[in-house]
C-alpha positions in Angstrom: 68.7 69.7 150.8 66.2 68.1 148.6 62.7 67.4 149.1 60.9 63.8 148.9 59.5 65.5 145.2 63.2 66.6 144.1 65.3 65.1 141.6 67.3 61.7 142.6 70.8 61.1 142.4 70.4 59.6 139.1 68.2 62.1 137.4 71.1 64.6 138.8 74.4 63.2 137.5 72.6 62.5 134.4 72.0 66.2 134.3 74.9 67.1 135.2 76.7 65.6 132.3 74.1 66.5 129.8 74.9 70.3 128.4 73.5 73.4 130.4 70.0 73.7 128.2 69.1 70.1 128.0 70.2 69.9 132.0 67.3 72.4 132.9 65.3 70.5 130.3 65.4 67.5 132.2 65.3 69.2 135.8 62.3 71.6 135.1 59.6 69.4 136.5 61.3 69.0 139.8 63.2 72.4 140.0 61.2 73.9 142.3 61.8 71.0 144.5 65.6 71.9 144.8 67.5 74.5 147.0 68.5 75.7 143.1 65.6 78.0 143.4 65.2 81.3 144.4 64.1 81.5 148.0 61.1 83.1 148.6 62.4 86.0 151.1 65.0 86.8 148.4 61.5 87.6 146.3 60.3 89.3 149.1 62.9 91.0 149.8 63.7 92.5 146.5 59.5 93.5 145.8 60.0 95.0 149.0 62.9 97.2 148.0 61.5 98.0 144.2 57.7 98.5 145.8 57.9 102.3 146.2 59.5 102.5 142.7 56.7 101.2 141.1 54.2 100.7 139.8 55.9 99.8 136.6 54.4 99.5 132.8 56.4 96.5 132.0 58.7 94.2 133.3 61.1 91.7 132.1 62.6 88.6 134.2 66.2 87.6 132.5 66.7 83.7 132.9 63.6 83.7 134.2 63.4 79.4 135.1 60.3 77.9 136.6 59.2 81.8 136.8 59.4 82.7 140.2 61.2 86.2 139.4 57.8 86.8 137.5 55.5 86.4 140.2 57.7 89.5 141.2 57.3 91.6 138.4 53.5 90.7 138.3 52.9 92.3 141.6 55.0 95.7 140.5 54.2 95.6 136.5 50.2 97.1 135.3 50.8 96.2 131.8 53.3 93.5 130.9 55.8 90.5 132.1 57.9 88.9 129.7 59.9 85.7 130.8 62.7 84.6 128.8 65.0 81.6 129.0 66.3 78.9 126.7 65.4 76.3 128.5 62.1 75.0 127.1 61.1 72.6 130.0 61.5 75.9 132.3 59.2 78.2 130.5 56.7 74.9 130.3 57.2 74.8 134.2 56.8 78.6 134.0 53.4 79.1 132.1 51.3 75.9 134.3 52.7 77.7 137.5 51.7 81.2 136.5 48.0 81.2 134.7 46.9 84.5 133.1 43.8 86.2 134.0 42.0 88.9 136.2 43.6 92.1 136.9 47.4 90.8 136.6 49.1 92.2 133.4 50.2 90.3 130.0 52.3 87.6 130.5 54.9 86.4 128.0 57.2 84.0 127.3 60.0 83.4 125.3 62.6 81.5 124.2 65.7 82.7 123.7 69.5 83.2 124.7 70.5 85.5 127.0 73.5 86.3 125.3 71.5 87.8 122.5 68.4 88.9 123.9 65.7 90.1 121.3 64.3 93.0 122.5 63.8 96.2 121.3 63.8 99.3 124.3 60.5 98.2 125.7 61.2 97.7 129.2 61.0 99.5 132.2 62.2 97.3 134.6 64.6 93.6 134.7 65.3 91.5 137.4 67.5 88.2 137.6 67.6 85.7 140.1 70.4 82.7 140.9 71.3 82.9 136.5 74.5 84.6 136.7 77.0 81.5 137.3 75.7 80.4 134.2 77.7 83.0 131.9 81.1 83.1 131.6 82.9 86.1 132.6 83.7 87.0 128.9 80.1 86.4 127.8 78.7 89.2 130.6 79.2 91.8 128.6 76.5 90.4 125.5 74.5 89.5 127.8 74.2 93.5 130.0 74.1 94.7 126.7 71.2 93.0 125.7 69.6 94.0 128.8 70.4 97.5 128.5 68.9 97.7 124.8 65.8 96.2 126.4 65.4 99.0 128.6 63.5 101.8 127.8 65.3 105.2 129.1 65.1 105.6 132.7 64.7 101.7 132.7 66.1 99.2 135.5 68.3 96.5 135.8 67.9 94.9 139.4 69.0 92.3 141.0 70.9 91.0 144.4 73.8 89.9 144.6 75.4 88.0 148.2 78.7 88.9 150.0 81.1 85.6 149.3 81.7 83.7 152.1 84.8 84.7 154.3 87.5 82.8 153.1 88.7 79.9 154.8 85.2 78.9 156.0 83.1 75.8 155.6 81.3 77.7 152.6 83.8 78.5 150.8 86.0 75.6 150.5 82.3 74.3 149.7 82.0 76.9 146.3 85.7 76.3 145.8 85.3 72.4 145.7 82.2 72.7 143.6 84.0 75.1 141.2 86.8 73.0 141.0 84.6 69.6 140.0 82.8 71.6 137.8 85.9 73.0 135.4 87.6 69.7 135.8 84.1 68.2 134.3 84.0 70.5 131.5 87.9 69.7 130.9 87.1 66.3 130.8 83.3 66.0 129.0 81.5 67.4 126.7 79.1 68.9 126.3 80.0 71.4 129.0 77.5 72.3 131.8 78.2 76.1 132.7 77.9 76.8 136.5 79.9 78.3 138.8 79.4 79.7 141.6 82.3 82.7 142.2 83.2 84.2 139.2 80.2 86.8 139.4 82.4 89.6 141.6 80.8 92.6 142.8 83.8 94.7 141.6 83.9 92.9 138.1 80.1 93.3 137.4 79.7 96.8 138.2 82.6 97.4 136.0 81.2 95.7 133.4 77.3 97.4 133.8 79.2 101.0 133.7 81.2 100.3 130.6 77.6 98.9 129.2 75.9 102.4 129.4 74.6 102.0 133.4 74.7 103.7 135.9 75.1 101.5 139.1 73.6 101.6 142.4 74.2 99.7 145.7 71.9 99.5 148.6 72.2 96.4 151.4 69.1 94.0 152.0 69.0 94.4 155.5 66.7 91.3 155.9 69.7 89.6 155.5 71.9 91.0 158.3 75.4 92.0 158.1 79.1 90.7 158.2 80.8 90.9 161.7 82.4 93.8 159.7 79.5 95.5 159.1 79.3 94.9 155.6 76.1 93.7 154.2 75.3 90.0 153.4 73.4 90.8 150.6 73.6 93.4 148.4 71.2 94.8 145.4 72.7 95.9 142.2 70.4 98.4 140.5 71.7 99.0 136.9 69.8 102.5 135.1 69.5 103.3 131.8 69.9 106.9 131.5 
């Protein structure tokens, strides 16, 4: 899973007891070195499906990490990329792996919760990659709204979102065991580390995005196949401001 440049077991555990921020703190300079990031033919795959939207005046990456959901937005975006996270080791990672200059637009970075985002309606367009298990369910709704208020009308809210394993296969009892170890951590130790990987349901979140003010759209990545159902293995959530 991890590459001869990734963390070792001891950099991990002592990550994962450390809380959520100071864990990416210390992981930053060997994120990208993890399967934690976001694979490139998810990136490809969502600039391919936002490509004859565009171009866009500004764009806005939401958790954006080591920044690889910006070198998205800087191939759509003429004007502006923000990147926002609250982990200051990521956006140090971020701004030595993505130098301004030439024809690409501003880039930006700040730090900041995503729970209370500080934006004022300047966006037209917000992607997130691989963030979600790090909000609870009940903190989902502060952080679509502060998306949404981001947004300038017309604005978008994007990002994919996989089909959960069937269950009683190999991958979920492995999501299910690392659920499990991770709320019996945070019973036992603080500070708490916040990641889990399947309380972000499709049905839940595009609840939540219509009560924010969105209007919700689904369309299937087909670069990622579909279920012996037929039902796609990856989904992308497009959230508009009206």
């Amino acid at each position: 899973m991890f590459t001869p440049h990734g963390p070792t077991l001891r950099e991990l555990a002592t990550q994962a007891l450390s809380s959520t921020q100071r864990g990416y703190d210390l992981l930053a300079p060997k994120f990208d070195h993890t399967p934690y990031r976001t694979s490139d033919r998810v990136l490809d795959a969502v600039a391919g499906a936002l490509r004859p939207l565009g171009p866009f005046r500004a764009g806005l990456d939401v958790c954006c990490g080591t920044g690889a959901g910006v070198g998205v937005l800087r191939e759509l975006c003429r004007e502006r990329v923000t990147g926002v996270d609250f982990s200051a080791g990521m956006l140090d990672r971020a701004r030595a792996a993505h130098a301004p200059g030439g024809s690409s637009p501003e880039l930006h970075w700040v730090r900041a919760d995503a729970r209370a985002l500080p934006f004022v309606p300047s966006f037209d367009l917000a992607v997130s990659f691989g963030a979600f298990g790090h909000f609870l369910p009940a903190e989902r709704p502060a952080l679509f709204a502060g998306v949404h208020r981001a947004l300038r009308p017309g604005g978008r809210f994007v990002f994919p979102i996989p089909a959960p394993p069937p269950v009683g296969s190999p991958p979920y009892w492995e999501l299910w065991a690392f659920d499990t170890a991770m709320r019996v951590r945070n019973l036992l130790w603080r500070p708490r580390f916040i990641m889990y990987y399947r309380t972000f349901r499709l049905t839940d979140v595009v609840a939540e995005l219509t009560r924010t003010g969105f209007t919700v759209e689904l369309s299937p990545l087909e670069e990622f196949g579909r279920q012996p159902g037929g039902a796609p293995r990856c989904r992308l959530v497009t959230a508009l401001r009206p």
